[in-house]
mmJSON file of the N, C-alpha and C atoms, coordinates in Angstrom:
{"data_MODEL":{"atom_site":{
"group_PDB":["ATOM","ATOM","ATOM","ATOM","ATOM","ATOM","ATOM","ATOM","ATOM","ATOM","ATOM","ATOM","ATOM","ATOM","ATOM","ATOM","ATOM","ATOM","ATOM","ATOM","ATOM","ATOM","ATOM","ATOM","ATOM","ATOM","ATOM","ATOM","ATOM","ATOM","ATOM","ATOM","ATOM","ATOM","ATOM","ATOM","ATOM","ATOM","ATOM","ATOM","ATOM","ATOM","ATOM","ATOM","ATOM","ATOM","ATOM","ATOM","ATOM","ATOM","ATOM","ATOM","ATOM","ATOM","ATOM","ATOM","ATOM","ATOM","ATOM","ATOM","ATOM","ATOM","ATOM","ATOM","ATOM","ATOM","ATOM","ATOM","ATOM","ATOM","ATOM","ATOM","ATOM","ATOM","ATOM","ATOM","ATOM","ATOM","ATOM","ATOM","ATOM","ATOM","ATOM","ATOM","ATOM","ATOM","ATOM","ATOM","ATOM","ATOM","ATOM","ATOM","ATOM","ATOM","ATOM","ATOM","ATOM","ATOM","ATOM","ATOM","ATOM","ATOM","ATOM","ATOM","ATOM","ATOM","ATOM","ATOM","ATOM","ATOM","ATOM","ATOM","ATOM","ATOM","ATOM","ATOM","ATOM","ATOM","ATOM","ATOM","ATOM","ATOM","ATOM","ATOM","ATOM","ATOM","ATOM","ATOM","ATOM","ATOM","ATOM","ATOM","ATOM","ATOM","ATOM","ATOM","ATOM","ATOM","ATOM","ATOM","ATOM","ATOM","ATOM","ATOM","ATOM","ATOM","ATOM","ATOM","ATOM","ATOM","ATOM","ATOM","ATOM","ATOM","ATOM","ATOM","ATOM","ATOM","ATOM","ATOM","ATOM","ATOM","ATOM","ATOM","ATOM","ATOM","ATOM","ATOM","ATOM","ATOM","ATOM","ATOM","ATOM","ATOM","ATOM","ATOM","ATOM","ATOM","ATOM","ATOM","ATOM","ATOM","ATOM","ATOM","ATOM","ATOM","ATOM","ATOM","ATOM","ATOM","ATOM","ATOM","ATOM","ATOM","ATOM","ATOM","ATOM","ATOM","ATOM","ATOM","ATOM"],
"id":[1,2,3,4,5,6,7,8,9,10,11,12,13,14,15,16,17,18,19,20,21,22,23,24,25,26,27,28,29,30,31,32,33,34,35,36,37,38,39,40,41,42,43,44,45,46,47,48,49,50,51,52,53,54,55,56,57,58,59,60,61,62,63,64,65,66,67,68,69,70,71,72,73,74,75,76,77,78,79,80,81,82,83,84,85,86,87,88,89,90,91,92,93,94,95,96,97,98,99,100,101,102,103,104,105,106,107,108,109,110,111,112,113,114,115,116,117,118,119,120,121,122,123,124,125,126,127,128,129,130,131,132,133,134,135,136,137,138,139,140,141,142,143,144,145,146,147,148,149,150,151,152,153,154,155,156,157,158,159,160,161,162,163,164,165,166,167,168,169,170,171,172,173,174,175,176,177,178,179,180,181,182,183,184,185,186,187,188,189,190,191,192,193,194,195,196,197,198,199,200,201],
"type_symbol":["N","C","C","N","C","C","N","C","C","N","C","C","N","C","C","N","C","C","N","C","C","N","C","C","N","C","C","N","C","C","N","C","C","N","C","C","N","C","C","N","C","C","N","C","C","N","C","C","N","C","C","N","C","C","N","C","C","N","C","C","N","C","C","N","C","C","N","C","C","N","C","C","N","C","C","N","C","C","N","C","C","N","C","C","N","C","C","N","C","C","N","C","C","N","C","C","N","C","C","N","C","C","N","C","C","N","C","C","N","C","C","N","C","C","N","C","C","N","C","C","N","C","C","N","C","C","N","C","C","N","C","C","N","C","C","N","C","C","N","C","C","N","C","C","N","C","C","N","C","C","N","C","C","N","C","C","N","C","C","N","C","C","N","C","C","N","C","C","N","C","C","N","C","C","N","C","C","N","C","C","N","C","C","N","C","C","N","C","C","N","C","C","N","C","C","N","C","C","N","C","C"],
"label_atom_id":["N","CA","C","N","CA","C","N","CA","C","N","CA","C","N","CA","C","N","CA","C","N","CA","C","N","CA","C","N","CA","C","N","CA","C","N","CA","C","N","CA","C","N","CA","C","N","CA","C","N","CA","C","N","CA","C","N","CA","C","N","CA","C","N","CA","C","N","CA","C","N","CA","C","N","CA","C","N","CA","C","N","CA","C","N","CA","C","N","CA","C","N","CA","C","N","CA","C","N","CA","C","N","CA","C","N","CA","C","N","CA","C","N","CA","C","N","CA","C","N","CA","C","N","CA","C","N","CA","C","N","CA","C","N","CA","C","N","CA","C","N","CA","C","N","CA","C","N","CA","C","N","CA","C","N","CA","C","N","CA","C","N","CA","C","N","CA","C","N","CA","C","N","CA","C","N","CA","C","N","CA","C","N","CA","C","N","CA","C","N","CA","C","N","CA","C","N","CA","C","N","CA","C","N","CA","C","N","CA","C","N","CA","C","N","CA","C","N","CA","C","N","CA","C","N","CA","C","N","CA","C","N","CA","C"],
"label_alt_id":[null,null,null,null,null,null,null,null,null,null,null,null,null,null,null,null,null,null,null,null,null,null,null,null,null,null,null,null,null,null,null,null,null,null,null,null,null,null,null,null,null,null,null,null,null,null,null,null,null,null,null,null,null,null,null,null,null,null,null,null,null,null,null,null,null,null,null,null,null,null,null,null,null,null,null,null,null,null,null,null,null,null,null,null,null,null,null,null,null,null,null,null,null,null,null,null,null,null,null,null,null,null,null,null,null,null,null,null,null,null,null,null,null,null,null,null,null,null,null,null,null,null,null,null,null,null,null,null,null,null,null,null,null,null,null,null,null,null,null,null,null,null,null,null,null,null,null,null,null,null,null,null,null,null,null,null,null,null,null,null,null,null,null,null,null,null,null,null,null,null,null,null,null,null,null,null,null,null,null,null,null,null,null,null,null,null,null,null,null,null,null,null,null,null,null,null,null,null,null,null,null],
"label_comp_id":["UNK","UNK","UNK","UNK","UNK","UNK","UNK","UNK","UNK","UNK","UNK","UNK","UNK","UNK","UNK","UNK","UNK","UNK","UNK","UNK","UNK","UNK","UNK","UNK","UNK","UNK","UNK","UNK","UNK","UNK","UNK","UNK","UNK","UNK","UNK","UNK","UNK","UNK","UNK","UNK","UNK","UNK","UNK","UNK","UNK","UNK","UNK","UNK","UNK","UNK","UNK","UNK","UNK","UNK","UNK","UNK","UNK","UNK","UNK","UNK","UNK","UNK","UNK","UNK","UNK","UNK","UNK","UNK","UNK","UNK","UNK","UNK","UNK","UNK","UNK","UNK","UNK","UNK","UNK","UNK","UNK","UNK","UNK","UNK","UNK","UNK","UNK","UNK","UNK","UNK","UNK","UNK","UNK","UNK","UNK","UNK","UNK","UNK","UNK","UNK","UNK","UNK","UNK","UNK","UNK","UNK","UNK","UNK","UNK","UNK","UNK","UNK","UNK","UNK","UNK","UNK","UNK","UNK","UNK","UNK","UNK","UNK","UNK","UNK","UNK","UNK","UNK","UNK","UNK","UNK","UNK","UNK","UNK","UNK","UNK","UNK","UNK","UNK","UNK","UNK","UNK","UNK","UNK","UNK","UNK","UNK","UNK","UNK","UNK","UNK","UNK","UNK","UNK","UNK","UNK","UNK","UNK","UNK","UNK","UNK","UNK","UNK","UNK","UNK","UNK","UNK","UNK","UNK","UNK","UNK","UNK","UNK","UNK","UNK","UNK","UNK","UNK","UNK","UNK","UNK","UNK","UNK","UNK","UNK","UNK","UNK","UNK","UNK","UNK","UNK","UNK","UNK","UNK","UNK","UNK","UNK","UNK","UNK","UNK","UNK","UNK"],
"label_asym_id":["A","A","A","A","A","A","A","A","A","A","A","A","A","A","A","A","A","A","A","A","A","A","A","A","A","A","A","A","A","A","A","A","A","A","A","A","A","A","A","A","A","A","A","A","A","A","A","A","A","A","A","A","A","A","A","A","A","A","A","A","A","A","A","A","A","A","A","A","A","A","A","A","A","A","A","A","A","A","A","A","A","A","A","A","A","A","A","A","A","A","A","A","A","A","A","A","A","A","A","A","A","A","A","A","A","A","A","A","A","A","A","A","A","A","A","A","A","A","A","A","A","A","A","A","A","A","A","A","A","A","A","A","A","A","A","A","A","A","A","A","A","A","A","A","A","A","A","A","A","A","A","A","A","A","A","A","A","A","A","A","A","A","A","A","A","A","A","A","A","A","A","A","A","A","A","A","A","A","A","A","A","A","A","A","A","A","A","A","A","A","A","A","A","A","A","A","A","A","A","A","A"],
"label_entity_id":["1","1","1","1","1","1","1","1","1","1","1","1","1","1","1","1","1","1","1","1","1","1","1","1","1","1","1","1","1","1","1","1","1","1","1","1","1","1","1","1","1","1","1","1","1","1","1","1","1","1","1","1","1","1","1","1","1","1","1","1","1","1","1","1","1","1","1","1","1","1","1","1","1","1","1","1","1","1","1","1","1","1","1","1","1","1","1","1","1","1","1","1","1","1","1","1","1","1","1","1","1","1","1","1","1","1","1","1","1","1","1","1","1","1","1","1","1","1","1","1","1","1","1","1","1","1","1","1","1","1","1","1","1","1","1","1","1","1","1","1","1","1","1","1","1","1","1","1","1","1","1","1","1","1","1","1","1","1","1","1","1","1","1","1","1","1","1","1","1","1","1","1","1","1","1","1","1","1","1","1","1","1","1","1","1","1","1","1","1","1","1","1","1","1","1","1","1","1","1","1","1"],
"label_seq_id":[1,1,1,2,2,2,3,3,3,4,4,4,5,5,5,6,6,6,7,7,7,8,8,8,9,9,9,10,10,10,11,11,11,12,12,12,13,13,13,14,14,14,15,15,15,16,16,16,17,17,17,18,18,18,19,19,19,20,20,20,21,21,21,22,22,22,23,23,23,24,24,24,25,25,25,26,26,26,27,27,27,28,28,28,29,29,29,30,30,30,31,31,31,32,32,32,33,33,33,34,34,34,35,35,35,36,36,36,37,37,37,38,38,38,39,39,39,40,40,40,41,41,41,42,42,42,43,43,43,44,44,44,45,45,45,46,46,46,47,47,47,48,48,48,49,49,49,50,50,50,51,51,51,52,52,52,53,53,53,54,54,54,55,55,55,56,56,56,57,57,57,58,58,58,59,59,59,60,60,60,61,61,61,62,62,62,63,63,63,64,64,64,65,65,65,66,66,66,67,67,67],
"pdbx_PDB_ins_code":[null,null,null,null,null,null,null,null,null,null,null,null,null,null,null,null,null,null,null,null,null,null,null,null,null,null,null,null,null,null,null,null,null,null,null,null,null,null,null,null,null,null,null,null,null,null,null,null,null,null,null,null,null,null,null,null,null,null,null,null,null,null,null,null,null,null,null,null,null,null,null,null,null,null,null,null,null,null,null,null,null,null,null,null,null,null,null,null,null,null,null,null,null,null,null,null,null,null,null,null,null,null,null,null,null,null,null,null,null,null,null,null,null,null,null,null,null,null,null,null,null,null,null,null,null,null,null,null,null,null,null,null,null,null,null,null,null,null,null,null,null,null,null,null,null,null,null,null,null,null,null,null,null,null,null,null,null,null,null,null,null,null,null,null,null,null,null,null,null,null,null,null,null,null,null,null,null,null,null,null,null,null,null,null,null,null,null,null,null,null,null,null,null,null,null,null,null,null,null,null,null],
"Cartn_x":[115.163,114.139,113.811,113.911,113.28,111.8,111.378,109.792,109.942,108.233,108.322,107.851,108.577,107.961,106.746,106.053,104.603,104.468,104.555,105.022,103.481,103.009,101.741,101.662,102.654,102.848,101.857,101.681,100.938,99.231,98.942,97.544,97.517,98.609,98.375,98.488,97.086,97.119,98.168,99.448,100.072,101.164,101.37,102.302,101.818,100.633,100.022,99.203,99.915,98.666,97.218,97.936,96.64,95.92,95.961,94.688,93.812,95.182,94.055,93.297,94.295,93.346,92.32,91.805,90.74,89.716,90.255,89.189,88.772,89.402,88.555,87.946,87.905,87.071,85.673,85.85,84.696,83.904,84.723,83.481,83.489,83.902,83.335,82.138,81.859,80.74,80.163,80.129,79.312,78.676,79.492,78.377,78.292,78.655,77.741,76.395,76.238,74.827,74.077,74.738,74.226,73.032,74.758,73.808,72.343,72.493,71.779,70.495,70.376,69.332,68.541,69.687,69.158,68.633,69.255,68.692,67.012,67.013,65.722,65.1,65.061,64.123,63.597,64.454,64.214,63.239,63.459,62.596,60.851,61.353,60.157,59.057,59.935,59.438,58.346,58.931,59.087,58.175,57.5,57.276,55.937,55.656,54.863,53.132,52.759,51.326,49.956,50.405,49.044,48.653,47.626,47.379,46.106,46.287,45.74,44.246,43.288,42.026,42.185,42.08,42.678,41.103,40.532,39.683,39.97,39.698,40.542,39.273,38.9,38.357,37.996,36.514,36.104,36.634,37.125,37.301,38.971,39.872,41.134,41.017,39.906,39.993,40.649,40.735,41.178,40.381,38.913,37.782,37.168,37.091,36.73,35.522,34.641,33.276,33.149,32.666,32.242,31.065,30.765,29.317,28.344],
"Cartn_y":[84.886,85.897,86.244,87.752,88.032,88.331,88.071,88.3,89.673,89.901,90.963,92.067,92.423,93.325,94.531,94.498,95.06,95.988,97.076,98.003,97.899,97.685,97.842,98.041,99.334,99.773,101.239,101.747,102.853,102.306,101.334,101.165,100.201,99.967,99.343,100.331,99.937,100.996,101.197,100.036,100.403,101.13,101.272,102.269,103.213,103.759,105.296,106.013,106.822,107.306,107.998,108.737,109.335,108.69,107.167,106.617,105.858,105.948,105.516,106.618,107.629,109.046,108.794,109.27,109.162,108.28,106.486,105.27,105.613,106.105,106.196,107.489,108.882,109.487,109.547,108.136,107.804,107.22,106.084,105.976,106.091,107.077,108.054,108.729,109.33,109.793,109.16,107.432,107.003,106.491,106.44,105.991,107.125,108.222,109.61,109.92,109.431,109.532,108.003,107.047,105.839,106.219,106.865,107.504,108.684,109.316,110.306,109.695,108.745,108.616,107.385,106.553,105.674,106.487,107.766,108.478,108.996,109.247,110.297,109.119,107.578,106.763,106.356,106.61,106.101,107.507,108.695,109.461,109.659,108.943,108.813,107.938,107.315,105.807,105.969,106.445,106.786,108.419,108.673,110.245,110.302,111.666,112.106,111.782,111.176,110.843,111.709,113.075,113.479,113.403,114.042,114.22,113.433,112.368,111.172,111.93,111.223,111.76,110.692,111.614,111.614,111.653,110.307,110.989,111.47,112.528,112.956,113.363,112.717,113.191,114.083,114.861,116.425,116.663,115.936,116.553,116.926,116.67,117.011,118.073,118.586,119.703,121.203,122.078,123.545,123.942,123.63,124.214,123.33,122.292,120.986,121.034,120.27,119.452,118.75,118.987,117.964,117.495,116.334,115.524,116.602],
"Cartn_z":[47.146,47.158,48.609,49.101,50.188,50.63,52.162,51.541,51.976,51.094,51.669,52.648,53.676,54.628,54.825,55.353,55.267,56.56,56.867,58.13,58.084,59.565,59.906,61.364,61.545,62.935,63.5,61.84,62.159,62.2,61.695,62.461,63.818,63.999,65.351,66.655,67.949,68.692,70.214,69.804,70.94,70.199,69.721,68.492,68.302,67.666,67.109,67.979,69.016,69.797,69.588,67.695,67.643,66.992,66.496,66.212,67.503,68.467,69.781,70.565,70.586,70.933,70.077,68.962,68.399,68.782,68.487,68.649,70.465,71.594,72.874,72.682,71.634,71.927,71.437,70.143,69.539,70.306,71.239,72.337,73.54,74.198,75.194,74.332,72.68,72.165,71.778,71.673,71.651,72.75,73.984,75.296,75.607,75.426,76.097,75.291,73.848,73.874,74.182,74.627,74.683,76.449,77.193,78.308,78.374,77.403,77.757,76.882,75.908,75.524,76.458,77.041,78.247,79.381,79.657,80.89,80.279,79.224,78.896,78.854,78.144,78.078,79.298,80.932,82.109,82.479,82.672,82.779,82.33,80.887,80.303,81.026,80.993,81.403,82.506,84.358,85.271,85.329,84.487,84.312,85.383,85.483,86.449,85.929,85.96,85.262,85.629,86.966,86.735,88.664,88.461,90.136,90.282,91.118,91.686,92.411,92.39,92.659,94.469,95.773,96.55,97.529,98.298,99.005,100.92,100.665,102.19,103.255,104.243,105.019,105.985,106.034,106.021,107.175,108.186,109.944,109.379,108.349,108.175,107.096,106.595,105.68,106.781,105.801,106.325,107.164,106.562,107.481,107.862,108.889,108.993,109.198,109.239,109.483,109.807,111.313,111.979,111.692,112.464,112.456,113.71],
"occupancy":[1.0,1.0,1.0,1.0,1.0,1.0,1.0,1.0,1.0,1.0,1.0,1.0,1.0,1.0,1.0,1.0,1.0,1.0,1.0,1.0,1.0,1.0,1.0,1.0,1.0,1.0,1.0,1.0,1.0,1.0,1.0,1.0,1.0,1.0,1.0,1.0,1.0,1.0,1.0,1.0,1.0,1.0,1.0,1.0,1.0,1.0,1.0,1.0,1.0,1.0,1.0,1.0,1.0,1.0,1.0,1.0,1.0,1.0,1.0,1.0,1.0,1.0,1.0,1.0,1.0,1.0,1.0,1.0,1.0,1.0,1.0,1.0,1.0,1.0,1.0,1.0,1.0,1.0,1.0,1.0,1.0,1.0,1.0,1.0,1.0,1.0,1.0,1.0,1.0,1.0,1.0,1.0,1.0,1.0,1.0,1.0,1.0,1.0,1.0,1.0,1.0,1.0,1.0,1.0,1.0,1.0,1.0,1.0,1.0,1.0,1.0,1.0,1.0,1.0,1.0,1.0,1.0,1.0,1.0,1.0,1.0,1.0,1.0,1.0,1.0,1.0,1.0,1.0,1.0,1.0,1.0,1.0,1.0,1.0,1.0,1.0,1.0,1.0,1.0,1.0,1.0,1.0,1.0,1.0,1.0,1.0,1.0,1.0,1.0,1.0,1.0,1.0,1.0,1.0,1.0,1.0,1.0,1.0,1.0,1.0,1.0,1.0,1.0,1.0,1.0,1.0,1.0,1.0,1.0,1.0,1.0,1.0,1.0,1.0,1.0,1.0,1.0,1.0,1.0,1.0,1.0,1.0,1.0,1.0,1.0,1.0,1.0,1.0,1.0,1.0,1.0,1.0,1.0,1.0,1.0,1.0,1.0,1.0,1.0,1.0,1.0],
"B_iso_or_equiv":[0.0,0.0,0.0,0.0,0.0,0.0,0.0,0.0,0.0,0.0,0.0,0.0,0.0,0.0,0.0,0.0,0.0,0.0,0.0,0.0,0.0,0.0,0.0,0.0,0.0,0.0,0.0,0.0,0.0,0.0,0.0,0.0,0.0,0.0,0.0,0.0,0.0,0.0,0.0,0.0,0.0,0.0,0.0,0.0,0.0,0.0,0.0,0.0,0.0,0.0,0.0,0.0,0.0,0.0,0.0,0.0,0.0,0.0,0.0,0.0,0.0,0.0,0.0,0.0,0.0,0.0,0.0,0.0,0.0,0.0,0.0,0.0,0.0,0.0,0.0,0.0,0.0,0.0,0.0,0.0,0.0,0.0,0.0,0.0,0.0,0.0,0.0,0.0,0.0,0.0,0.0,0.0,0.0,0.0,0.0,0.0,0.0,0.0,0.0,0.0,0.0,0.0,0.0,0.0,0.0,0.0,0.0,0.0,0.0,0.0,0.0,0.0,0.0,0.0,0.0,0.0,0.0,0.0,0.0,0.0,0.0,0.0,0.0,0.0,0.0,0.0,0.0,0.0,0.0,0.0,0.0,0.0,0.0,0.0,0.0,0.0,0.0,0.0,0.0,0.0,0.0,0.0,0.0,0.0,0.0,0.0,0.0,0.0,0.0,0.0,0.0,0.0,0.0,0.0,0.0,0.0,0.0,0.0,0.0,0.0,0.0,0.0,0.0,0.0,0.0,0.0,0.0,0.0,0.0,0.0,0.0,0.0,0.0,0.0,0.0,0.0,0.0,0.0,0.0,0.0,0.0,0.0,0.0,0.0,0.0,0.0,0.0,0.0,0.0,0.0,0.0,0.0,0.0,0.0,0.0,0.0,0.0,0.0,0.0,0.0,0.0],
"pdbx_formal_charge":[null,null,null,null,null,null,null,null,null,null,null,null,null,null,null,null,null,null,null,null,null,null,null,null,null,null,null,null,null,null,null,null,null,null,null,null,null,null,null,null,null,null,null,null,null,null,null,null,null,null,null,null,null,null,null,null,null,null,null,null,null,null,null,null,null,null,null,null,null,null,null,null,null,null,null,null,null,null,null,null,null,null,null,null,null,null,null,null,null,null,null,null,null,null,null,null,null,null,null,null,null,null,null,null,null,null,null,null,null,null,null,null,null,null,null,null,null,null,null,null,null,null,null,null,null,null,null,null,null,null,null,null,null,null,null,null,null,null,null,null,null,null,null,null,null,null,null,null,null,null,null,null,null,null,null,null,null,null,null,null,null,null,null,null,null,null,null,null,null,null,null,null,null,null,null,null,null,null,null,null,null,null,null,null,null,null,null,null,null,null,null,null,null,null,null,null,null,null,null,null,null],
"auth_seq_id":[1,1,1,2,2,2,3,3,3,4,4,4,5,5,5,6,6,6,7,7,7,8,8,8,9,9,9,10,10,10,11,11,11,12,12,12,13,13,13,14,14,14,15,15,15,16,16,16,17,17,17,18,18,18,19,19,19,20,20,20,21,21,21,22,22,22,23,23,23,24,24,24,25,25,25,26,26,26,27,27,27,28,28,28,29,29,29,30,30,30,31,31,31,32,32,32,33,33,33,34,34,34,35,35,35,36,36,36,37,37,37,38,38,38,39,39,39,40,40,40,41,41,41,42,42,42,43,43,43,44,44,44,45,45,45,46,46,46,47,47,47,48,48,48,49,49,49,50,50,50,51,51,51,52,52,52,53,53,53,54,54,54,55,55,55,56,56,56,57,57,57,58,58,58,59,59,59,60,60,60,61,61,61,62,62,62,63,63,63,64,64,64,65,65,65,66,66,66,67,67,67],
"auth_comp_id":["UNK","UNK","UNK","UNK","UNK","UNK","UNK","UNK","UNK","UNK","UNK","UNK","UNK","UNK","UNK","UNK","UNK","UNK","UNK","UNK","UNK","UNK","UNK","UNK","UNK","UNK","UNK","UNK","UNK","UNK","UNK","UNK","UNK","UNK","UNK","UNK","UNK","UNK","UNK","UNK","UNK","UNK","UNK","UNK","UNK","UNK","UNK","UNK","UNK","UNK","UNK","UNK","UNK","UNK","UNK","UNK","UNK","UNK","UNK","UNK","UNK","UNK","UNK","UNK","UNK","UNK","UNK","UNK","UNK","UNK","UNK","UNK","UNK","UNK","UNK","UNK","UNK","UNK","UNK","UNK","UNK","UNK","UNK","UNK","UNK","UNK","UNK","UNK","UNK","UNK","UNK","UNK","UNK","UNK","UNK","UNK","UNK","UNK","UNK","UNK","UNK","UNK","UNK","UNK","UNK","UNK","UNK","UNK","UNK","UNK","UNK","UNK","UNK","UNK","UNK","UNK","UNK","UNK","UNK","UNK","UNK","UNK","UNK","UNK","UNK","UNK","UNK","UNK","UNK","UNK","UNK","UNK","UNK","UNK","UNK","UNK","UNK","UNK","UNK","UNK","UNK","UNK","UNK","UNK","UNK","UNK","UNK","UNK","UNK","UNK","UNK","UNK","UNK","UNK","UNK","UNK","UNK","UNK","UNK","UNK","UNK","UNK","UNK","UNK","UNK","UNK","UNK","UNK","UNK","UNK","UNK","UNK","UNK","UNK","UNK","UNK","UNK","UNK","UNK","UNK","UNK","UNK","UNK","UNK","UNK","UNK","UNK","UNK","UNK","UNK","UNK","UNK","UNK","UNK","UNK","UNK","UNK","UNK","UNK","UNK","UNK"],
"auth_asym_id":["A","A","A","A","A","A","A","A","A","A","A","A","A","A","A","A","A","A","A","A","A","A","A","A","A","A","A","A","A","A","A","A","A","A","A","A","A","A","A","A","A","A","A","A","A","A","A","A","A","A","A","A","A","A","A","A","A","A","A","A","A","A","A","A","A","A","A","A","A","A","A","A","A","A","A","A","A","A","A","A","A","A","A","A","A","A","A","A","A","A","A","A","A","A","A","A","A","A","A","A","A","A","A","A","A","A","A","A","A","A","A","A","A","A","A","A","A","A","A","A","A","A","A","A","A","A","A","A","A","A","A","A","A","A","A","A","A","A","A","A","A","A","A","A","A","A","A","A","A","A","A","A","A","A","A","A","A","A","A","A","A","A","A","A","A","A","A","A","A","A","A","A","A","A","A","A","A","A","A","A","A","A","A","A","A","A","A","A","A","A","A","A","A","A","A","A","A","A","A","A","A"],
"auth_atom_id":["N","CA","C","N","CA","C","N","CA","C","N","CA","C","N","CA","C","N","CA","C","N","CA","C","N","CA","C","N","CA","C","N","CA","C","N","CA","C","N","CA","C","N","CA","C","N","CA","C","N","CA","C","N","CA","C","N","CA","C","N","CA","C","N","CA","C","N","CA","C","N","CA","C","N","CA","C","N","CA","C","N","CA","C","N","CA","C","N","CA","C","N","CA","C","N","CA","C","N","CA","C","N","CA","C","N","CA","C","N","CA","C","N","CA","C","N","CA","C","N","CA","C","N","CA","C","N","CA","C","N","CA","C","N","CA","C","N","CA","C","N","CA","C","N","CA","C","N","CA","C","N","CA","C","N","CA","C","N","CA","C","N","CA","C","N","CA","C","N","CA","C","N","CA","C","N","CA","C","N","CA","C","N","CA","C","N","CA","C","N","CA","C","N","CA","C","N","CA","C","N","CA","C","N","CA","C","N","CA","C","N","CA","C","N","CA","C","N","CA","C","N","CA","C","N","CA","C","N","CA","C","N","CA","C"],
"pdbx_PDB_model_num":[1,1,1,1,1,1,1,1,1,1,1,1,1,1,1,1,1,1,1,1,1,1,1,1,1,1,1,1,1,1,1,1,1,1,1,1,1,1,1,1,1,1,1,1,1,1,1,1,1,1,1,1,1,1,1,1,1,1,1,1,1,1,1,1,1,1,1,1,1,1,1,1,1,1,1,1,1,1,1,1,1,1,1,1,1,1,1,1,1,1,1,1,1,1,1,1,1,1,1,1,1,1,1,1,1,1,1,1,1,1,1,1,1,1,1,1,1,1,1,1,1,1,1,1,1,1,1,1,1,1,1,1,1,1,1,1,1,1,1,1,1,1,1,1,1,1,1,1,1,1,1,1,1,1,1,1,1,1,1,1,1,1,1,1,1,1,1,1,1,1,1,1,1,1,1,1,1,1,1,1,1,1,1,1,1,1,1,1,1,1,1,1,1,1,1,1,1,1,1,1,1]
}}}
């Protein structure tokens, strides 16, 4: 009795280019949104909170005042 042979060349990826084309463009799309949702969470993060209540003294105003 012979055994028997099982071709399992087409899912392997040094043999089928286009299942390896495919599996690297799945993740290049999956780290391109891995990036962009890591970039927006750092923005978030990091965001502009607002204009700081600043006390600046009257001899450096536009129209200064002196003593």
């Amino acid at each position: 009795m012979q055994p028997e042979i099982i071709e399992t060349k087409h899912k392997d990826v040094r043999y089928s280019w286009v299942s390896t084309s495919r599996f690297i463009w799945a993740c290049q799309l999956v780290l391109m949104i891995a990036f962009i949702i890591g970039g927006s969470y750092a923005l978030y993060k990091h965001r502009y909170k607002g204009k700081p209540e600043v006390d600046v003294p009257t001899n450096t105003l536009y129209s200064p005042k002196y003593k």
